[in-house]
C-alpha positions in Angstrom: -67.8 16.5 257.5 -64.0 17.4 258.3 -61.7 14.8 259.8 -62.2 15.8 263.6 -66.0 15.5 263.0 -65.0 12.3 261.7 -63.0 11.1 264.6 -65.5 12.6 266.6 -68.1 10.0 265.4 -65.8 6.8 265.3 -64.8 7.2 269.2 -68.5 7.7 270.1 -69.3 3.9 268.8 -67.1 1.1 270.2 -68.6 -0.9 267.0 -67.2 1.8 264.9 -64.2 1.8 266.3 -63.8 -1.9 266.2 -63.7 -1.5 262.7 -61.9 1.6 261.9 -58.8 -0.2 264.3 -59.0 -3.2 262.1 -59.1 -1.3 258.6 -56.5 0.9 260.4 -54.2 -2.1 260.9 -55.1 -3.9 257.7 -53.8 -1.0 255.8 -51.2 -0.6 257.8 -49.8 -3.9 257.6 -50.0 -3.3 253.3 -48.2 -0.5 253.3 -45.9 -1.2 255.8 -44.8 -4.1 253.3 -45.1 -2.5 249.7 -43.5 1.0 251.0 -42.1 0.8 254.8 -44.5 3.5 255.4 -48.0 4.0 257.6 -50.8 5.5 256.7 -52.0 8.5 259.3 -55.5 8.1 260.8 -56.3 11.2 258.6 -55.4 9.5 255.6 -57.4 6.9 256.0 -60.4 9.0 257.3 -60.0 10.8 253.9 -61.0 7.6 251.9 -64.9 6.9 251.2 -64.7 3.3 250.9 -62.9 3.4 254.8 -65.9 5.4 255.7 -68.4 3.1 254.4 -66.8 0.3 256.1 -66.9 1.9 259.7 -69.9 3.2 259.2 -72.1 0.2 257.8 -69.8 -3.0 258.0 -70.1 -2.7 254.1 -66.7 -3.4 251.6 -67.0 -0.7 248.6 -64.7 0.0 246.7 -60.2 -0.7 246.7 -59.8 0.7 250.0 -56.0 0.3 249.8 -55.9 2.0 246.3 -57.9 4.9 247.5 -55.4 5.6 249.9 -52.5 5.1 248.4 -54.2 8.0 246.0 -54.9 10.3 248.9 -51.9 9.7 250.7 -48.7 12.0 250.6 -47.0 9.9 252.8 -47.9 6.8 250.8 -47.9 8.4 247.4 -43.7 9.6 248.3 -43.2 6.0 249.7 -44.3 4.6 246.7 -41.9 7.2 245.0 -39.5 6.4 246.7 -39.8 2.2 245.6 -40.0 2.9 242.0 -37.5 5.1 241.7 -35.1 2.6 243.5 -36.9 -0.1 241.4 -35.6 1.8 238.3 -31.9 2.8 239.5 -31.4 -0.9 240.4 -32.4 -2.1 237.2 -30.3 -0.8 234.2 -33.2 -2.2 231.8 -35.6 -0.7 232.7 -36.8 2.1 231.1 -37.1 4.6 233.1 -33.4 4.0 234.4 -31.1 6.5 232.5 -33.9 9.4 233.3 -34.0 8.6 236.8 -30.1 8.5 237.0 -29.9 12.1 235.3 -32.6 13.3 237.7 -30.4 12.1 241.1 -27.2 13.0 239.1 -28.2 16.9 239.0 -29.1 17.4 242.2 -26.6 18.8 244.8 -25.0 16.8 246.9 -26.7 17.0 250.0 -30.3 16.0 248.4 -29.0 13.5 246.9 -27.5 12.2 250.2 -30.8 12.6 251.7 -32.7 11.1 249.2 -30.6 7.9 249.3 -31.0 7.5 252.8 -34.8 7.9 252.4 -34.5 5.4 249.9 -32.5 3.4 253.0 -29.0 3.3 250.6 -27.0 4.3 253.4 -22.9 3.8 253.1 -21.1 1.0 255.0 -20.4 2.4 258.6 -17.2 2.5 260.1 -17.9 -0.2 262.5 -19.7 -2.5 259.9 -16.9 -5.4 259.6 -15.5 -5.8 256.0 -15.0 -9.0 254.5 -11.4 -9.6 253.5 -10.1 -11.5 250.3 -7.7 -14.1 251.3 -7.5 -16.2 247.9 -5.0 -14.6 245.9 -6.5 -15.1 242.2 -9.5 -13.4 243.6 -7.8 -10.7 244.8 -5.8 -9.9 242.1 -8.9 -9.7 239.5 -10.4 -7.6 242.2 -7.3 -5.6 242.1 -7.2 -5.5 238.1 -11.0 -4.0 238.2 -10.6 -1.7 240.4 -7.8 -0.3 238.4 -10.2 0.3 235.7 -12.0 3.3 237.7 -11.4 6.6 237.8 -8.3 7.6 240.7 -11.3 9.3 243.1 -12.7 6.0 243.5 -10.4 3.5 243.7 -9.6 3.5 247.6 -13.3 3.4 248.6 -13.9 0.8 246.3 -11.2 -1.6 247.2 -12.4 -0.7 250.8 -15.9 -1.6 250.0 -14.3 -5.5 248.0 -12.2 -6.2 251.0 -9.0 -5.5 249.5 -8.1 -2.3 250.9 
């Protein structure tokens, strides 16, 4: 039976329907937490154990892990959170072969795959806190003179001291 025929036979029962809309939104709601990402109808029509459910009221089977195995969408989500579980944690130890992986990439992907990870930079309209205590500033100051040239004046842009 192919996903139409599927469909097909879900909007034919208002019972079924009842309880492919709730598994739909269940899911759903999961994902949307874990990931930031939904689940397609399609992808959820592709799991047995959703199938089971709208078809005999019956649970069988990790719904949520069956989809999250079928899903693209889901499966790159989920990607997409370990990868920036592992670049945010220097410890952990998939960290430094993460950071290669990003590293090599041109520039553009690895623009695109920061915003898909939602790392976009500080817009120009975003307000930028400002130093006033002049201790603070000047360790700030001191730090930043520790980078390389080609990132100083973004950095003391980005600590308020620019």
């Amino acid at each position: 039976m192919n996903s139409e025929d599927k469909l097909g036979l879900i909007a034919s029962s208002p019972e079924y329907k009842a309880r492919f809309d709730t598994v739909k939104a269940q899911q759903n709601d999961i994902f949307k937490k874990k990931y930031n990402v939904e689940a397609t109808d399609l992808d959820l029509l592709d799991s047995p154990a959703v199938m089971i459910f709208v078809l005999a009221g019956e649970l069988s089977g990790d719904m949520t892990a069956e989809i999250e195995n079928r899903s693209a969408a889901v499966q790159n989500a989920k990607k997409g959170v370990e990868l920036q579980a592992a670049l945010s944690d220097p410890e952990n130890s998939e960290h430094d072969k993460m950071l290669c992986a990003l590293n090599s990439l041109p520039p553009h992907q690895r623009m695109q795959k920061a915003r898909e990870m939602g790392l976009e930079g500080n817009s120009m309209n975003d307000p930028v806190a400002t130093v006033h205590d002049p201790s603070e500033r000047a360790r700030i100051i001191a730090e930043i003179n520790k980078l390389p040239l080609s990132m100083r004046i973004s950095a003391a842009r980005a600590r308020g001291v620019a």
